[in-house]
N, C-alpha and C positions, 0 to 999 in steps of 0.2 A: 531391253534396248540400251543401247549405250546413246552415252551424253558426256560433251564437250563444254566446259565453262572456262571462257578463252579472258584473260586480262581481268581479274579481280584483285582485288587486294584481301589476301586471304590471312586471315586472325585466328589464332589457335591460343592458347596461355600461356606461353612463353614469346611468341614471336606475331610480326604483321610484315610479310614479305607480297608482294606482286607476281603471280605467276598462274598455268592454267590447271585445270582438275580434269582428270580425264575416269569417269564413272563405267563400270560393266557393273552387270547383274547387281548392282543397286549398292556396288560397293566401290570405294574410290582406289583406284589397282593405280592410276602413277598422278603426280603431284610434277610440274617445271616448265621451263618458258618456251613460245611457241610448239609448242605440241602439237603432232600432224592429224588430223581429223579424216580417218576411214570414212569409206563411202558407206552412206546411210548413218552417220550420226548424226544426234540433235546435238548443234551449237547455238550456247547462250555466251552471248559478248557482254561480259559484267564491266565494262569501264567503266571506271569512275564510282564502282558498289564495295562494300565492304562484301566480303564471304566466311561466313560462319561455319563450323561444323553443325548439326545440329541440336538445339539442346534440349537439354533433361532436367524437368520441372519434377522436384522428388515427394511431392506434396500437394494432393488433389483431391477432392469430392466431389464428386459424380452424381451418384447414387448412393444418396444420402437419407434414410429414413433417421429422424435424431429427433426423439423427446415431440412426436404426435407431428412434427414439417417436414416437411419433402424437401431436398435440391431440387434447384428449375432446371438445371441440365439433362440431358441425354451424353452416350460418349457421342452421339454425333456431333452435336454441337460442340462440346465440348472440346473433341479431339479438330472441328473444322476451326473453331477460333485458339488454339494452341497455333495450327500450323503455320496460320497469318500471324502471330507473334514469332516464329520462328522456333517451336518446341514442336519436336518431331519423338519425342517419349516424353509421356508421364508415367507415374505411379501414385494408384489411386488409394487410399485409406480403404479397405474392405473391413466394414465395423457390424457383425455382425452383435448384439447386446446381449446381457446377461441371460436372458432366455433363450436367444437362439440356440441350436446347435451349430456349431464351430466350422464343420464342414458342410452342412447344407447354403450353411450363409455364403462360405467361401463359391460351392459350387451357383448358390443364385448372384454373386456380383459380378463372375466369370460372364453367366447368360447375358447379362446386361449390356455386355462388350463386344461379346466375339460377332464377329459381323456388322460392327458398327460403328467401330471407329477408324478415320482414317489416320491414325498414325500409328507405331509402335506402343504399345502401352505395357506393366504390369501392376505390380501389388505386393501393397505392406499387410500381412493379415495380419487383425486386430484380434489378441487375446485378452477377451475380457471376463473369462472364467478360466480357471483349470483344475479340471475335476475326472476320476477314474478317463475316461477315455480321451481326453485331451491331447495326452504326449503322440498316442498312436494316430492320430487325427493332424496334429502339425505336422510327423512326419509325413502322411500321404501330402502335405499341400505344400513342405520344402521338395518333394519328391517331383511334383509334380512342375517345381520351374522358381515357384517363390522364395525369395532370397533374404528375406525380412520379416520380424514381426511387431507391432504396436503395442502397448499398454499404456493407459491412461491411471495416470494416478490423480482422478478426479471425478465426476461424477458419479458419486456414491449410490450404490444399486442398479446401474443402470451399463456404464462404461466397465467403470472403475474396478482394478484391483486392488486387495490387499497385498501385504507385505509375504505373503506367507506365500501368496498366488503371483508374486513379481520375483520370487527367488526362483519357484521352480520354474517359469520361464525364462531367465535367466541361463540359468541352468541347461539347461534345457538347448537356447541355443547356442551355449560354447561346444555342448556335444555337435550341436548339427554345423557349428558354422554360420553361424548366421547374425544377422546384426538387428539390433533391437531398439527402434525409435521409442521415446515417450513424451506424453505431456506432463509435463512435473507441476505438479499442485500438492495440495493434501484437504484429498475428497472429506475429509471430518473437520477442519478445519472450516473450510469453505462453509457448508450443509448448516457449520453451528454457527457463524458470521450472518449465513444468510436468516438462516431463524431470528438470531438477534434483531436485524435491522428491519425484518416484515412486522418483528412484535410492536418495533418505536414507530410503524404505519413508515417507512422510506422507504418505497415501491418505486419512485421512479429510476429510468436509465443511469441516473449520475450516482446513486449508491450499489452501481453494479460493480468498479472499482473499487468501494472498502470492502464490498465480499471478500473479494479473494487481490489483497495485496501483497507487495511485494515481499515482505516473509513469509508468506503461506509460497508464494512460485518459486526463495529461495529455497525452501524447507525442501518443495519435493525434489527438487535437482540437485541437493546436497546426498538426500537420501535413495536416489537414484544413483547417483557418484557412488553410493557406500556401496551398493548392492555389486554393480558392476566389479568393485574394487575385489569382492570377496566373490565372485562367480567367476573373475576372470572371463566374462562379455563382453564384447564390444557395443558401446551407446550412443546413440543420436538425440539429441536433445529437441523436440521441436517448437517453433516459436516462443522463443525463447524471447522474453520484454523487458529486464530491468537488471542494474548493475548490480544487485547481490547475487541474482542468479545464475552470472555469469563469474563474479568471483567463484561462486562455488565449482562450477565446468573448471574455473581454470587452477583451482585449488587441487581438485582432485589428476588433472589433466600433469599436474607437475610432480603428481607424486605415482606416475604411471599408468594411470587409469585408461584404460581404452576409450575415451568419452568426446564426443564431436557435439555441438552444438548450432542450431543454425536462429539468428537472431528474426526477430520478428518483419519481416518486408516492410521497405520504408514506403512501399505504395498503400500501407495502412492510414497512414496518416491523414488526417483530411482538413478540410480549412482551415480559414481562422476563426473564432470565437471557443463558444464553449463546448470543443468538441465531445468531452466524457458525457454530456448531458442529452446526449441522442443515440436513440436506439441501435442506428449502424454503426455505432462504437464498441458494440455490443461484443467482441472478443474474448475468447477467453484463451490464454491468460490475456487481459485486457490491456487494451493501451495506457497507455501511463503519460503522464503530464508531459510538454512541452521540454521543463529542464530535464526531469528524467529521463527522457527520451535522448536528448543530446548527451546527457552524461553516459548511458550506455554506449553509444556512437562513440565518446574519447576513449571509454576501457575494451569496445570490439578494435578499435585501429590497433591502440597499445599495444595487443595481443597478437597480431595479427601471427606475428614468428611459431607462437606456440600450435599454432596450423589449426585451430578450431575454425571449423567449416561455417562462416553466417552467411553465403549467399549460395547460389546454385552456379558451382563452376561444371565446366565440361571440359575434361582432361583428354586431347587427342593425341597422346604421345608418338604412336606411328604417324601423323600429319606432321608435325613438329618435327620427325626427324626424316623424314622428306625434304622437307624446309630446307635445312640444313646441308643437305649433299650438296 
């Protein structure tokens, strides 16, 4: 069914012009002012509304089984409260764990979806081993539509790879093309922080922070940076929280590096008082104090020229150059 959206003020990333959209078969075929509405079209009179393209949230959990808890989501809910914010695609983490098999896990997060959600969706698969049949097993699942894969450099025994396991993915996807998000930690570093501070008995939420600070989060995205540099991959940094770890992104970003990073969402942050000191702080890499939080916020602006990715844009280049005529 075609659809007519007469008089909005339409936003793209480069421009905000006044004009109507004219929709078939679910794709927007002409963009301009007064445009004539065929019989049997739905018109929607957006005066006085902003109109967005749709956007794409590149970072989601779903269906999440992680260390004995579930996610409360379904894609249904999940994909019906996207659409009310206005994200009409995500891409879900598909994190099958060390024991799994890599394409069984890929093929049960698929079941989870298909039929269930109402928007566009796809998926980062997550390699958290690579052993004899792994390479022939990513490529049935780039084959198959997926255009990305995950690696966690944390979680030791469970997520996490090694160094030896994050080259030949690497590797791996400059043959295929493909682009490779991580969480940059360093899973032994962390594991032995965390032993230390169960030994002094500091169990609660607010020594979740000196676990894993911000030289353990710079270490892994330096060492992430190095890998990329010498595989010639393309990388995605994700949730990315403190200004050493973002020198490192842009240290290596300047000396060529295919390396994108996306800073940690400021709708983390939560009140006032002592936020480190409660459970829903609980992040990992975690949130970081009040000044350090603004101090990354001065060196994400600073940078903004060297085009390191920290929010979730949506690039409509053909709307844009509608716009324009």
């Amino acid at each position: 069914m075609a659809l007519l959206i007469r008089n909005g003020e339409i936003v793209t990333v480069g421009s905000r012009a006044r004009a109507d959209i004219f929709v078939e078969n679910e794709t927007v075929t002409r963009i301009g002012k007064n445009l004539e509405a065929p019989a049997g079209v739905e018109v929607i009179d957006a005066t006085g509304k902003l109109v967005f393209p749709g956007f794409i949230d590149p970072h989601v959990h779903i269906y999440l089984p992680f260390m004995a808890t579930f996610a409360k989501d379904t894609h249904e809910t999940a994909s019906i409260a996207a659409l009310i914010g206005g994200t009409t695609t995500y891409i879900e983490m598909c994190c099958p764990n060390r024991n799994d098999d890599a394409l069984a896990g890929y093929e049960l997060w698929k079941s989870k979806a298909e039929g269930h959600s109402a928007c566009d969706y796809a998926f980062h698969m997550s390699v958290t081993k690579f052993v004899e049949e792994t390479e022939a097993q990513l490529r049935q699942i780039v084959a198959d539509g997926t255009a990305s894969f995950k690696i966690f450099l944390a979680y030791k025994n469970f997520f996490g790879v090694d160094d030896g396991e994050m080259y030949q993915t690497l590797e791996l996807a400059k043959r295929l093309g493909v682009i490779v998000t991580a969480h940059c930690e360093n899973a032994e570093l962390v594991a032995r922080l965390q032993q230390k501070l169960l030994a002094e008995g500091k169990t609660g939420p607010e020594w979740h922070e000196p676990s894993r600070p911000e030289s353990v989060e710079a270490e892994g995205t330096g060492r992430f940076a190095t890998f990329l540099e010498n595989t010639g991959a393309a990388g995605y940094v994700v949730h990315l929280s403190c200004e050493k770890a973002l020198q490192s992104a842009v240290a290596a970003k300047s000396r060529g590096v295919r390396i994108r990073a996306r800073r940690r969402p400021r709708k983390d942050r939560a009140g006032a008082g002592n936020e480190l000191s409660r459970p829903a702080a609980l992040h990992r890499p975690p949130r970081r104090a009040g000044p350090r939080r603004r101090q990354l916020g001065r060196v994400v602006r600073a940078n903004r020229a060297a085009a390191l990715q920290f929010a979730i844009a949506v690039r409509v280049d053909a709307m844009a150059r509608l716009l324009r005529r």
